[in-house]
N, C-alpha and C positions, 0 to 999 in steps of 0.2 A: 630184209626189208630196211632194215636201220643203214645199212651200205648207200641203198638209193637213195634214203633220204639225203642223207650227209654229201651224195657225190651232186642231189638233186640244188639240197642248199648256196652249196661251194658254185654250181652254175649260176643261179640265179645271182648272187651276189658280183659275182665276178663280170655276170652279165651288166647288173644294177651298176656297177664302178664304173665300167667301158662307156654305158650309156652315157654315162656325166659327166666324165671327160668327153665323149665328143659332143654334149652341147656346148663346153667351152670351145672348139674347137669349131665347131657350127653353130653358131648364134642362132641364126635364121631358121635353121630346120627344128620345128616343135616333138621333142619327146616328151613331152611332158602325159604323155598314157602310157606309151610305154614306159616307163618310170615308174607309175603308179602302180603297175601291172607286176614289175619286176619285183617292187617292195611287196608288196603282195603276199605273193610267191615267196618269197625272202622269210616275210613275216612268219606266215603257213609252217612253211620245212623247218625252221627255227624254232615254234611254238610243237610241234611232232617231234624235233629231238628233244628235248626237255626231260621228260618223264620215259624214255628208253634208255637213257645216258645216267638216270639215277640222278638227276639235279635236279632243283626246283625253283619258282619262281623268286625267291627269295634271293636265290644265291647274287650276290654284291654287281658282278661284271653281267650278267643277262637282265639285271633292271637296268643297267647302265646301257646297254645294245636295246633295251626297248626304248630308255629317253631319248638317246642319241637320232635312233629312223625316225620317231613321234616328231623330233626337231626336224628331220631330215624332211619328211612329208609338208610340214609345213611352208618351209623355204622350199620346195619347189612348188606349192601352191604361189607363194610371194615372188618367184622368180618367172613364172610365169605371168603375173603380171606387170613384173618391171622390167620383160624382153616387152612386152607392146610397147610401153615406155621408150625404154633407155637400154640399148643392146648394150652398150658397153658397160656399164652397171650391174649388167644378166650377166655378162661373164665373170668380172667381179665377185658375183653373191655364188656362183656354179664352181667356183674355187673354194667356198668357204665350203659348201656342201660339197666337197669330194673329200676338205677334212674332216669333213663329220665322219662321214662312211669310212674313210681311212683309221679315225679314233674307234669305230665298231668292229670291225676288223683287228685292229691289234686286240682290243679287250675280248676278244673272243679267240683269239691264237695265243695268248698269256694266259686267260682266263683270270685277269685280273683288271681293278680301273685303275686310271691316273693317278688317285692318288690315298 
């Protein structure tokens, strides 16, 4: 069961990245549910390894992987209203959020934070 989750997680995520990069890549086209849906998902499988894997909410880089999405969800609440706006600005702020998710990513492959 621990296998699916992890291989479930590692989807979702990898899913969640591909989405965000191609709204940079598609301004126009709205994922902004699926996103939602992805994080989600992301959140779930990631909140289910925790206490199988023997770690707990405490530990330094998994508070760090939960500020980092809590940021993440946010700016794409914000980005989806400054594509109504200013698409070129959405692309802009859809850069800054692939390096969020790219900072959660590594601090979850190190299992360590920045700093």
């Amino acid at each position: 069961m621990i296998n699916f989750l992890k291989f479930s997680h590692l989807v979702f995520i990898l899913s969640l990245l591909g989405t965000t990069l191609y709204s940079v890549v598609s301004p126009k086209v709205k994922n902004t549910a699926l996103i939602f849906w992805l994080s989600g998902l992301s959140i779930l499988t990631g909140t289910l390894l925790v206490h199988p894997k023997h770690w707990t909410f405490h530990t330094e880089w998994i508070k760090a992987a939960y500020l980092f999405i809590f940021i993440f969800l946010l700016g794409i609440v914000a980005q989806h209203f400054i594509k109504l706006k200013n698409p070129a600005l959405s692309r802009v702020f859809a850069i800054f959020l692939i390096i969020i998710l790219c900072l959660v990513v590594r601090d979850a492959v190190t299992k360590t934070t920045l700093i």
